[in-house]
C-alpha positions as CSV (number, residue, x, y, z in Angstrom):
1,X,0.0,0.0,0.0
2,X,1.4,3.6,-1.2
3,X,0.3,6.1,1.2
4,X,1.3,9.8,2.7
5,X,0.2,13.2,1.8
6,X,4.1,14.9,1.8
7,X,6.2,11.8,1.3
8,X,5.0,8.3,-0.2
9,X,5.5,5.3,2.1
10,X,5.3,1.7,0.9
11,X,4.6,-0.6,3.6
12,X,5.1,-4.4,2.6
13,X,3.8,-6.8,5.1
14,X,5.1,-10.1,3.8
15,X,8.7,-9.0,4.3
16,X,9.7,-13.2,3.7
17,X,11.7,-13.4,6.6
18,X,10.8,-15.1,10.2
19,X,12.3,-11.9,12.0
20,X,10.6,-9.4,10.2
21,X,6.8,-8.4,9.7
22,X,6.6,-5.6,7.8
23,X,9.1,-3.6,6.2
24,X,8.4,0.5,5.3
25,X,9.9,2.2,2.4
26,X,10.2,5.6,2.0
27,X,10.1,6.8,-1.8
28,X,12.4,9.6,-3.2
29,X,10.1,12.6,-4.2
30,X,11.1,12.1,-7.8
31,X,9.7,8.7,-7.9
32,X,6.6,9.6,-6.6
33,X,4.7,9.0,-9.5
34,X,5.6,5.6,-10.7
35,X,2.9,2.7,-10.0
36,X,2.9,0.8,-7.0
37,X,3.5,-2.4,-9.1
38,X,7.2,-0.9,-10.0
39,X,7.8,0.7,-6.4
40,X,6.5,-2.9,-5.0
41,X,8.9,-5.1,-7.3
42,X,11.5,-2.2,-6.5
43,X,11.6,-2.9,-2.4
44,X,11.1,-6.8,-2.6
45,X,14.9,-6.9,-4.9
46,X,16.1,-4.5,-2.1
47,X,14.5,-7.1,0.7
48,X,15.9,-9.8,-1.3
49,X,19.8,-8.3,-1.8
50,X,19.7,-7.7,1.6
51,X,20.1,-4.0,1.3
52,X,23.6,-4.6,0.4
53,X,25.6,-1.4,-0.1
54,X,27.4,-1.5,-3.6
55,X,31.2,-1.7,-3.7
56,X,33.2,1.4,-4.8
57,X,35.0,1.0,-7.7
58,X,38.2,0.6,-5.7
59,X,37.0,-1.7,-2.7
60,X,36.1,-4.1,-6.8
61,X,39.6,-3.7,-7.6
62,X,41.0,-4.3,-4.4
63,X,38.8,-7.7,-4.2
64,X,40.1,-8.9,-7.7
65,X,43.7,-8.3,-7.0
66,X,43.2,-10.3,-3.8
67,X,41.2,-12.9,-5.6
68,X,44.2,-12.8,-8.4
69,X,46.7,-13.1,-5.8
70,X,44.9,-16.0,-4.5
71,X,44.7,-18.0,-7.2
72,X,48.2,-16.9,-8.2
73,X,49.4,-18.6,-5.0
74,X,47.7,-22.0,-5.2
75,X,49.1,-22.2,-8.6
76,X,52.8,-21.4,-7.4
77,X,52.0,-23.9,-4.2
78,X,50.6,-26.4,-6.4
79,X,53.9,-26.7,-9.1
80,X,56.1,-26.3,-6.0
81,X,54.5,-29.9,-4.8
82,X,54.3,-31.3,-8.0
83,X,57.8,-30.9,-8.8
84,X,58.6,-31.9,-5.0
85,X,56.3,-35.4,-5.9
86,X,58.2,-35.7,-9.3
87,X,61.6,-34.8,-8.2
């Protein structure tokens, strides 16, 4: 249900989690006008991603060089045994 007179709330009841019962959202002014249907579909992804901040682009860098470094280091570890097991 979209309701308010100087801001638009959208109160979702079904939140789909055991702890929660109803979840309120409070919609930018410049979104006011679309349909409930989009606003709706809108808060249930945010319910669903767990409100999850996105990563700035250097916290996504920072994660792939560590993922890179990662992998790079099993490599190196796993030729190190091999050639240990060959030798």
């Amino acid at each position: 249900m979209v309701k308010g007179i100087n801001r638009q709330v959208l109160e979702l009841s079904d939140t789909g989690s055991r702890y929660f019962e109803k979840a309120l959202f409070f919609v930018k002014p410049e979104f006011s006008r679309e349909s409930e249907a989009v606003l709706r579909k809108s808060a249930l992804r945010a319910i669903d991603s767990g409100l999850s901040v996105p990563k700035s682009k250097k916290a996504k860098v920072k994660h792939n060089i560590a993922i890179f470094a990662e992998m790079l280091l099993s490599a190196g570890a796993g030729a190190v045994i091999t050639a240990l097991i060959i030798k």
